[in-house]
N, C-alpha and C positions, 0 to 999 in steps of 0.2 A: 596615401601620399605616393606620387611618383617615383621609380625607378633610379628617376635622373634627380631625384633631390635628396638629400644626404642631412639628416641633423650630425653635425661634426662639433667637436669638444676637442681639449689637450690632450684627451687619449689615442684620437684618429685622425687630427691635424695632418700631421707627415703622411700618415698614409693615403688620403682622400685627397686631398689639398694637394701637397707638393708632388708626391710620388703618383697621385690622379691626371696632375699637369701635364705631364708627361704625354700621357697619352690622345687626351683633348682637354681644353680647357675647361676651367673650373670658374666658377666664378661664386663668390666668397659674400656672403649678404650675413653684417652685422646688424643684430636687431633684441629689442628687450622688450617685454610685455606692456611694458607701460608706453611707449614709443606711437603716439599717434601717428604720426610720417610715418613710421614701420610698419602699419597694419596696413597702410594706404600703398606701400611698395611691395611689400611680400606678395597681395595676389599677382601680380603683374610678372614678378618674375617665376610663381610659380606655373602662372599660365604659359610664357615663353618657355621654360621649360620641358615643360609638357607639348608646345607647342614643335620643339628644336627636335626632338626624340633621340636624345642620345651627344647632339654635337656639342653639348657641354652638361657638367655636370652644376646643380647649386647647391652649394654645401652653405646651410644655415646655422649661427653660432651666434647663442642669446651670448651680449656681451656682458649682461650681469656676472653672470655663471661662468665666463671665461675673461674675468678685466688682465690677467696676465697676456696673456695671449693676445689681446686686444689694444695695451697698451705697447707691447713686442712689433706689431704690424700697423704700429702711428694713429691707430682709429681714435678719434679725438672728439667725433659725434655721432648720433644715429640719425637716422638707417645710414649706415658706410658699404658702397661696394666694391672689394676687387677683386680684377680678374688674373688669375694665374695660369701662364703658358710655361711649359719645361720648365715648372721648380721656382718660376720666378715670377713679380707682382708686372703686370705689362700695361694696368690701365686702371681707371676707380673714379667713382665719382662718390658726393654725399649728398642727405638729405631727398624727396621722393621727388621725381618726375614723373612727367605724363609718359605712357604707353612708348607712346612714339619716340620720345627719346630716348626710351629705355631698349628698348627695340631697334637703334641707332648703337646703341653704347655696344652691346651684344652682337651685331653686325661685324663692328669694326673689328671683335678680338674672334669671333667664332668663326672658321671658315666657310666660305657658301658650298653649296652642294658642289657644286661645280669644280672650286678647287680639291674638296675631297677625291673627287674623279682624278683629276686632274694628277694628285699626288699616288693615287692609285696605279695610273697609267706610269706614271715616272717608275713607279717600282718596279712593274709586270717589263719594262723597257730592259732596265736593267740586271733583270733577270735574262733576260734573252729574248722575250715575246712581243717582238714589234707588232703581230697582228693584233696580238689584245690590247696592246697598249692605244692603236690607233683606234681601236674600237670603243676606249675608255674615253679618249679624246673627242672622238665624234659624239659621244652620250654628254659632255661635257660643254660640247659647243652648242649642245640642244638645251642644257639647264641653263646658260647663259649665252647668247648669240656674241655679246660684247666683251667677252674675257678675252683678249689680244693675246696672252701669256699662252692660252691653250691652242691658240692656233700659230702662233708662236715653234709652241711644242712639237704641232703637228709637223709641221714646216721642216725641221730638223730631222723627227724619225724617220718621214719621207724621203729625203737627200739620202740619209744612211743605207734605207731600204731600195738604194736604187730608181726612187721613183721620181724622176725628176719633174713631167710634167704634169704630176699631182702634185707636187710641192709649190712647182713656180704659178698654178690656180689658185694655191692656197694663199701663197706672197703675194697676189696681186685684190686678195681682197683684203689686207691687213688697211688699217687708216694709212693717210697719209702721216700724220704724228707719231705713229708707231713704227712707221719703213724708217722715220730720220735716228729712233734708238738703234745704240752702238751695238745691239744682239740681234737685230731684224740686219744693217748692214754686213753683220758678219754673218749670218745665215746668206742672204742674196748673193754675197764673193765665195761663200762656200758654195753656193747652189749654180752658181757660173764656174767655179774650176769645174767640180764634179761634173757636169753637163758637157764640158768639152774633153776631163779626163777620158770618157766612157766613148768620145769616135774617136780618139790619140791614137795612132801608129805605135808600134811596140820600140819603146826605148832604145834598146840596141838599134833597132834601124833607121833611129830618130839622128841618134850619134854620128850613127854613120855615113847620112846625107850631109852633116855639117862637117863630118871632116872632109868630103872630097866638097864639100860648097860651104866655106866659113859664113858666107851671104844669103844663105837660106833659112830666111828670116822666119819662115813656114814653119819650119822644124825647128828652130830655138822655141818659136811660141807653144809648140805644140808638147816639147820633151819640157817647157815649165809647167805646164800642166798636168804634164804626167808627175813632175817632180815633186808636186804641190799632192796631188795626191798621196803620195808615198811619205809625205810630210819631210820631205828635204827640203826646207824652203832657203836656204842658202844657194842649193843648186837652182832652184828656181829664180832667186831674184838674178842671180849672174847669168842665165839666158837673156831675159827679160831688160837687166842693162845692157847687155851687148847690144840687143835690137832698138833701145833708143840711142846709141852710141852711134848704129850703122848710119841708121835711118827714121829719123822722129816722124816720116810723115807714113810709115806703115800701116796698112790698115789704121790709119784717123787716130797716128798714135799709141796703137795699142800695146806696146811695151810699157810705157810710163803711167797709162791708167790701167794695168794692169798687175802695175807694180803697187799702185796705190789701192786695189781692191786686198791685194796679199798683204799690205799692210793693214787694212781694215780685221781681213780673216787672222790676222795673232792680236788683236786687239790694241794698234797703233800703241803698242810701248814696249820697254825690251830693248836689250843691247845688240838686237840683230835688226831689226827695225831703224833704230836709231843709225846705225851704220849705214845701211841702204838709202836713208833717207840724205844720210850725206851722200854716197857715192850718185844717188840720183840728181840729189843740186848739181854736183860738178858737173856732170854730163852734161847735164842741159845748161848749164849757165858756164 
């Protein structure tokens, strides 16, 4: 028998099962000897199994021999399967299906290679290691070309790492259905402050072209930028109103759509947002 398949009982329940979950998923296949359906399911998942190496475990539990246990997790026919993520039941079907859908049910709860990468790179990131992380991403964009989430991913480490015109290559091959979610536009507003924070004049001397010139709409926009980096965005939005206050038709407006990309970058909600949102009505209306 397989590695990755587990005869479990009420002795090793918690530990295989629940405390297994944890780690990757489990998926739980009741079954009894006499159970024709069961004989006709059991190869199938211990061929995926074997086939998965490792991205889940099946712990088999003849339900003759465990009806407590069986009766405790609702099994109420055979073959019964369910799958356990962290401790908990996440999915189940009963009675045997073909291959394919079995092979479907197993998809849904087991991660693809890809996102194993994927969750890979998020760790190595947050340890510190932007190079391996991008390295894990790009081996992940290779297991799956159409994982948005991972180029997604990449999009962010990049902006962070300074690299901006690797990132905005990256944002422009995302779908169009995926630039309209609310984490690709807040990457794109982050990916435009960051890009003009990095030519911005040094703040003091941003200051100080507007105090001898309150009308230097140049330096409001450019010291929001810097102020957006530094994550003052209070001080940001009150440049950025000033300059639609002075003058709406500035560079084609760009205080008020610029106001509305920093509200995109805190995630359009918030008592600072909201605030701005009114002082921007007033202004303009």
């Amino acid at each position: 028998m397989s590695n990755h398949i587990v005869t479990v009982d009420e002795s090793n329940f918690q530990q295989v099962v629940v405390e297994g979950s944890r780690h990757a998923p489990v998926v739980v296949d009741f079954w009894a000897p006499w159970c024709a359906p069961c004989r006709a399911l059991t190869p199938v998942l211990e061929k995926l199994a074997a086939e998965y190496e490792g991205r889940f475990t099946l712990a088999k539990i003849n339900s003759d021999e465990n009806q407590k246990l069986a009766a405790a997790l609702g099994v109420r026919s055979i073959p019964n399967v369910k799958v356990f993520a962290d401790g908990e039941i996440i999915d189940e079907f009963s009675g045997a299906l073909p291959e394919r859908m079995v092979r479907e049910f197993i998809d849904r709860a087991v991660p693809s290679h890809a996102e194993e990468l994927r969750h890979e790179a998020m760790v190595a990131y947050a340890q510190g290691d932007s190079d391996r992380a991008l390295a894990l991403l790009k081996d992940a964009a290779s297991a799956d070309p159409k994982n948005e989430d991972v180029r997604l991913d990449t999009i962010e480490i990049l902006i962070e790492a300074g690299k901006f015109d690797d990132a905005r290559a990256h944002f422009e091959l995302l779908a169009p259905l995926t630039r309209m979610e609310e984490r690709a536009k807040a990457l794109e507003a982050k990916l435009q402050f960051a890009s003009a924070d990095a030519s911005a004049a040094d703040a003091e001397a941003l200051k100080a072209r507007i105090a001898q010139d309150a009308g230097d709409l140049d330096a409001r926009l450019q010291l929001a930028n810097v102020s957006v980096a530094k994550q003052d965005y209070r001080a940001a939005f009150e440049q950025l109103l000033e300059i639609v206050r002075r003058d709406r038709g500035f560079q084609d407006d760009v205080g008020r759509k610029t106001m509305l990309q920093l509200f995109t970058l805190l995630g359009n909600s918030g008592d600072l947002v909201a605030d701005y949102r009114r002082k921007l009505a007033s202004a303009m209306y």
